[in-house]
Structures are given as C-alpha cells and as structure tokens.
N, C-alpha and C positions, 0 to 999 in steps of 0.2 A: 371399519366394519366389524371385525373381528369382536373389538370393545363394543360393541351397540352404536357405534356413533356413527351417524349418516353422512353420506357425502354433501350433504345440502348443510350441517353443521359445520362440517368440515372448513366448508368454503367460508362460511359465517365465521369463524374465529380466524381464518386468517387474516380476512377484511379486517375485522376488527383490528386485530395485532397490528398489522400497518399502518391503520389511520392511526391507531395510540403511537407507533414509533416515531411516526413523521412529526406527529404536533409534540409528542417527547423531545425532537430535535429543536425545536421550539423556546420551550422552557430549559434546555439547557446550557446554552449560553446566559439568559438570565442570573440561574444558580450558580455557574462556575463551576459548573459536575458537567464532565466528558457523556457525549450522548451515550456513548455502549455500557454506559455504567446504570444508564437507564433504563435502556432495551434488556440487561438482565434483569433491574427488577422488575419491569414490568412482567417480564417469563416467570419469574418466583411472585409474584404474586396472583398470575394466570394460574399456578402451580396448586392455587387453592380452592379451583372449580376445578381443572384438569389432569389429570394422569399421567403422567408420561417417563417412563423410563427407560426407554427403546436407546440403548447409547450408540447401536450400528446405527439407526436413523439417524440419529442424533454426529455420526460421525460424519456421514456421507455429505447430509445438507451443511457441515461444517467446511468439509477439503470443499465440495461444489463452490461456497461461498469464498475461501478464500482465491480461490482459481479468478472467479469475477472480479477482486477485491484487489488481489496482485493484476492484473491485466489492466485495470483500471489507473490505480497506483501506476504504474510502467508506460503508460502511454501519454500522462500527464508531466512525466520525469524529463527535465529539460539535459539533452546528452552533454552540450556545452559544461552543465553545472555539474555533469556527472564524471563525465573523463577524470577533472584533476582529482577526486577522489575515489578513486577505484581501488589503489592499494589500501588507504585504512578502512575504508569499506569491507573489503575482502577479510583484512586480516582480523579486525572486529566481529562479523561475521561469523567465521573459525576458532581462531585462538581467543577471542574475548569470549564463544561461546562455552569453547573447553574451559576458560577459567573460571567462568559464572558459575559452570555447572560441577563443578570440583568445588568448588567452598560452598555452594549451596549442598552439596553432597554434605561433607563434612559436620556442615550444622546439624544438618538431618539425623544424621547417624547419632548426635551425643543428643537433640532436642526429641526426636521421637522414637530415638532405642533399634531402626531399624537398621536389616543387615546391610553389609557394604554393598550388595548388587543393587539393593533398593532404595538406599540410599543418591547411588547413582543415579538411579532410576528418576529419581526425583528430579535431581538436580537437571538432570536433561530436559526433563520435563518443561521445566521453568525457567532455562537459563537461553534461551533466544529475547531478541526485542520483536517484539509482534507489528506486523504489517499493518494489520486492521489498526491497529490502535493509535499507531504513528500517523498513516495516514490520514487519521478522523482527525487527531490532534492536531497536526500541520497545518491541515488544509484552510488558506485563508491566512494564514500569521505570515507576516513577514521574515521571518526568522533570517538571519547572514545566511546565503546561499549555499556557502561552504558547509553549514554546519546543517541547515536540511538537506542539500544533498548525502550529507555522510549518511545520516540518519535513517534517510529512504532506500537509500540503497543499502544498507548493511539488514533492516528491518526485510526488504525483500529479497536477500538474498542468504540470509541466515538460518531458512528453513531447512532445507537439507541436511545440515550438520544438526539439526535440533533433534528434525524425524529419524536420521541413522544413529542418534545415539540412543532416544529411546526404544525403535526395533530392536539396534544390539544389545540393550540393555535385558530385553524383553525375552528375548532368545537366548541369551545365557543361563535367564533366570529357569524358562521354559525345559532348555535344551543344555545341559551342564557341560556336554564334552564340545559346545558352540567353539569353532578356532576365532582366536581374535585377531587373528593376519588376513584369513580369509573376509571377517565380520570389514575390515581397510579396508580389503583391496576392493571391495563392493562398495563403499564410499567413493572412493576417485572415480568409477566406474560409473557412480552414478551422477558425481559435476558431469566427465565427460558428455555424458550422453545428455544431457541437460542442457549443456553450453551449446553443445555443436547440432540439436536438434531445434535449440532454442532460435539461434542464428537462422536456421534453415527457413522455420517455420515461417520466420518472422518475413524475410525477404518473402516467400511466396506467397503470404497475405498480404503485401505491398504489392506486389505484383498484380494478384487476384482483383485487388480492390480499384485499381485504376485502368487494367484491361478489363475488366468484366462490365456490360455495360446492362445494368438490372432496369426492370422497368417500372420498377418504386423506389423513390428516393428514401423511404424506411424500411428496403430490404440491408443498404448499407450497415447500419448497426449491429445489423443482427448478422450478416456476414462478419464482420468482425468480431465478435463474438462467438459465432462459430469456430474461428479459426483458434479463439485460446483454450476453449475445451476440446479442440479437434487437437490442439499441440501437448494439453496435459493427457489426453488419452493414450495417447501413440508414444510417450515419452516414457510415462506409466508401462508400459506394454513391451518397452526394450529395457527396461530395466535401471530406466534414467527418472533424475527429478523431476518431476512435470511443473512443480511450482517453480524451479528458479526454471526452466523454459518459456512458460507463461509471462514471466516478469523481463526476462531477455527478449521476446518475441514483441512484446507489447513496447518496450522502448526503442525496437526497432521502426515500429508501426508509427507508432507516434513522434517521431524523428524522420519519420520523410514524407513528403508530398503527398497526401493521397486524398481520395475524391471523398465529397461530403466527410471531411474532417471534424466541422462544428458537428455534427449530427451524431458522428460516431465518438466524440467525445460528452458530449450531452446525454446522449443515451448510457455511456457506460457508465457515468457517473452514477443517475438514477440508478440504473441495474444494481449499482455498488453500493449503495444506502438499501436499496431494497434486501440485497441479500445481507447485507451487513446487520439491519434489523430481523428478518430472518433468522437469523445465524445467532447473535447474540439471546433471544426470543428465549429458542428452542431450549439453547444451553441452559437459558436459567429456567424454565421448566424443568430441564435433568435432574435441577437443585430442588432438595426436600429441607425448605428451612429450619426443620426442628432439630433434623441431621448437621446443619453447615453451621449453626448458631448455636454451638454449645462452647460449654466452657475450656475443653479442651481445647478444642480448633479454634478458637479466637484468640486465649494464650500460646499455642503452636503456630499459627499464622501468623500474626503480632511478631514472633521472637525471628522467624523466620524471613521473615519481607522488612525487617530492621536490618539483618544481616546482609538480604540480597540486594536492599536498595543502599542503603550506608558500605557496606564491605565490598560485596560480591563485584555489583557492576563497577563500583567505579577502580577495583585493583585490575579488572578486566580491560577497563577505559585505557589505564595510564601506561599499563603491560603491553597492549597490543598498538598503540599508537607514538611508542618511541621512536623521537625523531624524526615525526613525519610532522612536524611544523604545526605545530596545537599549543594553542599556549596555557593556561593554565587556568583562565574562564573557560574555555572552550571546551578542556577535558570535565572540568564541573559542569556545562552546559549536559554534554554527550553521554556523562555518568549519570545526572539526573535523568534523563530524557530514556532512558534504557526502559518504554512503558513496557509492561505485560498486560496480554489482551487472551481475542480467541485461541490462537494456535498454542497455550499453553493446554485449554482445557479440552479443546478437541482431541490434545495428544494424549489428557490422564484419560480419553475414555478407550485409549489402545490397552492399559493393564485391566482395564475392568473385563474388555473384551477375550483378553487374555487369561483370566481367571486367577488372575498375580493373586497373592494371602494382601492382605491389607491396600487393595486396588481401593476399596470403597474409602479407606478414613485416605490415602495417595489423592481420590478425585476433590472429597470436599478441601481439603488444607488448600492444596492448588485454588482453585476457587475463591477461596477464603483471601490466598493473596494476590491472585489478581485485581480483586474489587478493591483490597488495599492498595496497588500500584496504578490502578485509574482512580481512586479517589485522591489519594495524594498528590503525587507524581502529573497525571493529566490534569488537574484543577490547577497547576501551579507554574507547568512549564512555562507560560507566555510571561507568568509575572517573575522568576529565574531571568528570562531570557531579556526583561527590559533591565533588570537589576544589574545585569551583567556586560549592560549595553551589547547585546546580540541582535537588537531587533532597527532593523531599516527604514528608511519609511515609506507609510502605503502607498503600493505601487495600486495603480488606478488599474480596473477591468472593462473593455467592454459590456454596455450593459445589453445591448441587445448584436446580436450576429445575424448576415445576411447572406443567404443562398440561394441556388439556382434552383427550383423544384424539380425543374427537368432535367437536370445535371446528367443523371444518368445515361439521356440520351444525346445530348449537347455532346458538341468537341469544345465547352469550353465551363471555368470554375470561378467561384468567387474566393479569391485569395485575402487574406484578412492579416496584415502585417503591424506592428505596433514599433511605429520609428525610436530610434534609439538618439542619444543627444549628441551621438558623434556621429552621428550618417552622415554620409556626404551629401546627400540632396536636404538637409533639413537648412531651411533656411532660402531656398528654393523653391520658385513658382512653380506650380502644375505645368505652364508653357514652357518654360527654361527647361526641364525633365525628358531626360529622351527615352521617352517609355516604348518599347517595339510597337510594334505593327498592330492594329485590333484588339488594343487591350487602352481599359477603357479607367480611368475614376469612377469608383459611383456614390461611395460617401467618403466623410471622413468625422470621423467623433472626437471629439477633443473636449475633455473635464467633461465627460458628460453629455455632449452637445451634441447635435447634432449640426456641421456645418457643410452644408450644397457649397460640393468641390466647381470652383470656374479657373480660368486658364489664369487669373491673377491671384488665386490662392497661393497663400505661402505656406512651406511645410513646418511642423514644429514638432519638437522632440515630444515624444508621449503620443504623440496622435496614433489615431487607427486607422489605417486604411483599408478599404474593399474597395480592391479591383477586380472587375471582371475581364477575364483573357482567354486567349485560345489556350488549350491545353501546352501543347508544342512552347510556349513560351512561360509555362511556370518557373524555369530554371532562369532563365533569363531576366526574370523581375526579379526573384530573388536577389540576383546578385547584386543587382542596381539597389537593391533599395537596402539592402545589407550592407554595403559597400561602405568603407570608412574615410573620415578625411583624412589626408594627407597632413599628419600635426607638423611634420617639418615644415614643407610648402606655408601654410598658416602660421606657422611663427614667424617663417619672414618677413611675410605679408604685412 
C-alpha cells in the first residue's frame, strides 16, 4: 500500500508467482535444471515489472519458509536410516562446516581484497549444505540410503553452526570488543536448547495429535503445522535453534504412530513446495540483474564456487568423515552433493541488514554462487550418483492412500504398511495371518494394482496394505507385520 500497490494486486501476483512455480516444477525435470533454480528466475525476471528491495520481508518469508521446509524434510526422514548415521551427520554438520567456511574465507580475502572478519563473513555465509535444495534434489531419486540419509540429516542440521557464525561474525564486525568465548558458549547453548526443546516438542505433538479428537479431518495438518512454528517460536525465545528443533520435532512426528498420517504428510509436502516457491520467488526478486550480472561478480563467483565446490567441500568431506566407514565414491558422492541453496542468501540479507561496508557486492557474489551450485551441482547429482553406482532400484510408491474421513471421531485408523521381503507373514495367506481382534484387510496394491484382499490371498514382498483397526491395536499390527523371519529356522528347513 505504501508503494501504490492495492491489495487486490497483491493477491493477483501471488497467484500468479504459484501457478508459474508449479508448472516451473514441470518443465524442470524435462531440462535437468533443479526447480529452485527456476523459482529464482522467475523472481528476477518478475524483478522487471516489480520492485522490491525490502531484505527484512524478504528475510522473514525466508526463516518462515525454511521452518515449513525442515518440518517437512523431518518428518519424511526414515529414523531407521537415520540412527547409523548420526555421528558424520553431526560431525559434517560442524567440523565440515568450520572447514568450508575457513577456505571459503581464505579465497575471499586474496579473490575480493576483503578484511579477515569479512572474509569470514562470507565463508560462513556459504559454507552450510542447504536443506531446501537437498531436499528438492533428493526427493524421488533412489540414492544408497546411507548416503541420502547423511545428506538430509547433516543439510538439516547444519543450520545453527551456519547462523552462529555469521551473527558472530556480524557482531565482531558491529561490535569490536565482541568476547569470542562468550560468542561459544552461546553456540552450545543454543544446540542445547534446540535438542532438548526439540525432543520435547516433538513428543507433545504426537501426543496432541492422537488424543485430540478435532471434528475435521483437515484440521490435522494444520495442527501439525502449528506445532513446528509453535516449536521454532518458543525455541527462538529461550535462546535456542528453532530450526534444528523443528527438524528434531518433525522426525519425532513422523516416526511414530499418529492419526491422519497420509493427510498430514500430503499436506506438508504441498505447504513445502508452496513455500519453497515462495521463498525462492521473493529472493530473486531481491536480485537486480544489472547488479548480479556484471563482470566482476561472474569472474568472483566463477573463481569462488570453483574453489568451494572443487576445494572447499570436498577437504571438508574427507576431514570430517575419518574413519567412519565411507569409501571413497561415497566421499566424491557427499563432496559433490554439498548443494547451496536458500539459507545461504537469506543469511547474506543478515549484513545488508546489519549495514556491514560491502554487504551489497557480500549479497550479489553469494547469489551469483549459489545459482552456480544448483546449476552444476543439482543438474548432475543423479547422473554422479548412477556413475558411481550409488543408485538402487526404484523402489515402487503407493499411488493412491486411503483414509477414514471420520477418523477424527472414530476409535479406529487406516494404517498403510509396505511389506518388506523378509517379513514373516509374506508368503502367507490373509487366513493363515493372526491379525487381532477388529482389524480388518481393506486393500492391498501390488505394482500398481489394485487387488480385493480374500482369506486366500497370499502376501508378497512390496505389497501395501490398508488395514483398518481399532486404535488400541496399532502397536500390535505393527509388530506382526514388521516382524522378521527366522533366517536360521529357514535354513534348516
């Protein structure tokens, strides 16, 4: 309103922006160009009817976005695949982001002349692997288990050490007599409170979700969504990470039982593309192409995203992951795959905001290389990852999911399980099956199919089942249908 522009406008370009992101997601896979690399230009090229330089909007609708982005991510994260990789997770994470962002420093300071705080500056800046961009990239590739879980989990939990380096960074630069013991001990401070609110949260929106009994079954999503901007707020507000809480809370969520599951994973997903297009949108609206596309920044970015993607990440890679059982495609895998996405440029708009001396040529370079590490980098991972024999083969999805509308008010869920080829009941009639009490077959999908479950059905590996069952008995089919064979008994046999 301010700028002359009406809210009836308003509303007309955002429509717009969405229906172009969506059908963007479209033509992206066609080209072999990662969609967010899209969603920017479509922002830079909206940038040539519209205005916009606001970088606190611009930052807010950014953390808002990745909040949905990590919750989404996290609740999708299978724990099973996550446990054995927790330590190079972690240590990637930290110590590969300390080293990224120290040789990305170093370049900085002989390539653009800047001083060593700003330097740093940078390097922190850019030296995380971004959430958004892994998980857009991932999502759908069969990648070795091992090596997307590293990825997802180091990508969502590497924010914090990203964001405390560039505030201390920012604070020194600010504030000269900044203590750097103090600038720590407010780092651990802020895992802790991150972890142990994360945890918290997360149990009481499993709780919440399956005693609460709502009387729309598309109040569920949006409670669950509630709960990861109700966990980054209060997390934010003790003085803890709200993003790696959110990403802790959500793999809590989405690792146990809970009601209208399909619903509240469906809807988060969408959420996650919408803000994801959003998000990206915005940012490259930030972008003034006549500023990002000059000769300087394309030779500075060029020199720099050589170093970070050839150097930087992969001494990061091989440093932080000794001896944790990687072999040596896998660290080429994990070194290539280091994408840079949003949360690099959302963080250059903290020195803009900051009024840092050379924030403005800090935001376009940044910028400049991230579109280089999702053009390169995400156009190439899958075709790395078959060269290197990392990729598995496709695993089959459910094409359609089936739910209780009334779930809500029912004592009972339609559980949706996908047999594994060592089950013990696989190979097993529906009758032979000692399923408890009041819980019932209602389909089963196999390649696609639909086949009407009868008592002479036999089970097969890959199938999907939906059974519907009393509540009281969720834990109880699980196990049966989890349940493994006996390989000793079977060899004898």
């Amino acid at each position: 309103m301010e700028n002359g522009i009406s809210t009836d406008a308003i509303v007309l370009v955002a429509g717009i922006l969405l229906i172009v992101g969506v059908l963007t997601t479209k033509f992206s896979s066609r080209l072999g160009v990662p969609s967010l690399v899209l969603f920017m230009m479509v922002g830079m090229a909206m940038g040539s009817f519209i205005y916009f330089d606001n970088a606190k909007v611009a930052q807010m609708i950014g953390v808002l976005a990745l909040v949905i982005i990590l919750f989404e991510g996290g609740i999708q994260t299978n724990w099973s695949s996550l446990r054995p990789v927790i330590i190079p997770s972690l240590s990637l994470a930290t110590f590969g982001v300390l080293i990224t962002s120290g040789i990305v420093a170093l370049a900085v300071k002989l390539i653009l002349g800047f001083g060593w705080l700003e330097s740093i500056l940078f390097g922190a800046i850019i030296g995380s692997t971004d959430a958004a961009a892994v998980f857009a990239v991932l999502k759908g590739q069969n990648i070795k288990p091992r090596l997307g879980a590293t990825l997802e989990a180091e990508s969502g939990s590497n924010d914090p050490m990203a964001v405390f380096l560039t505030v201390a960074m920012i604070e020194m630069i600010t504030i000269p007599d900044s203590s750097i013991l103090s600038l720590i001990g407010s780092f651990f401070v802020q895992m802790f409170v991150g972890v142990i609110l994360g945890l918290a949260f997360g149990k009481i929106a499993v709780w919440g979700l399956n005693r609460i009994n709502l009387d729309a079954g598309g109040l569920y999503p949006v409670f669950a969504t509630a709960f990861a901007l109700l966990t980054y707020g209060i997390t934010a507000f003790f003085h803890g990470s709200g993003l790696l809480a959110v990403y802790i809370s959500a793999i809590i969520i989405g690792n146990s039982d809970i009601a209208f599951r399909h619903s509240i994973f469906r809807f988060s997903e969408g959420l996650a593309w919408m803000m994801q297009i959003t998000m990206f949108v915005i940012l490259g609206l930030l972008v003034f192409p006549n500023e990002l596309f000059t000769a300087g920044n394309l030779l500075n970015g060029i020199l720099i995203s050589i170093i970070l993607i050839l150097i930087a990440r992969p001494v990061a890679v091989y440093l932080s992951t000794i001896k944790m059982n990687y072999d040596h495609r896998e660290r080429i895998f994990l070194s290539w795959a280091g994408l840079k996405g949003a949360v690099p440029i959302v963080l250059a708009t903290f020195p803009l905001l900051a009024n840092i001396e050379g924030s403005h040529e800090i935001f376009n370079v940044v910028f400049f290389v991230v579109l280089i590490s999702c053009l390169v980098q995400g156009s190439t991972i899958t075709q790395l990852a078959e060269k290197l024999h990392l990729v598995g083969p496709k695993l089959s999805e459910p094409t359609h999911s089936l739910e209780l509308i009334s779930l809500g008010k029912a004592d009972a869920e339609m559980l949706e399980y996908r047999m594994e080829e060592d089950a013990e009941i696989v190979g097993m009639s529906l009758l032979d099956i000692p399923f408890p009490p009041g819980s019932l077959v209602n389909a089963i999908i196999r390649e696609d199919k639909l086949i009407p479950p009868t008592g002479n059905t036999v089970l097969k590996g890959g199938d999907f089942l939906y059974v519907l069952a009393p509540r009281k008995q969720k834990k109880s089919i699980k196990e049966l249908l989890s349940k493994k064979k006996d390989m000793g008994t079977e060899q004898v046999g």
